[in-house]
C-alpha positions in Angstrom: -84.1 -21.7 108.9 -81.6 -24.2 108.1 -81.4 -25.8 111.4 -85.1 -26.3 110.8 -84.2 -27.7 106.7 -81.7 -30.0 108.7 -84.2 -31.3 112.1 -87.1 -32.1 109.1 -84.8 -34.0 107.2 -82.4 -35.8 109.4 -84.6 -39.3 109.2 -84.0 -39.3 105.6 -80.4 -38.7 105.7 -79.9 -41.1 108.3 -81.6 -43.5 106.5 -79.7 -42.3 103.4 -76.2 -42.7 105.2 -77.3 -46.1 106.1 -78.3 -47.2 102.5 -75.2 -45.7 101.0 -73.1 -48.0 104.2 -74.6 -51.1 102.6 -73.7 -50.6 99.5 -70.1 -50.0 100.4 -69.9 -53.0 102.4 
């Protein structure tokens, strides 16, 4: 079950990691 919490939201922490990359630039 949390493999499956972690697959559905990997976009969004990607995307998350990203953001929080730019900001520490």
């Amino acid at each position: 079950m949390k493999s499956y919490f972690v697959e559905q939201n990997w976009d969004l922490t990607v995307q998350s990691v990203a953001y929080l990359k730019t900001l520490n630039v």
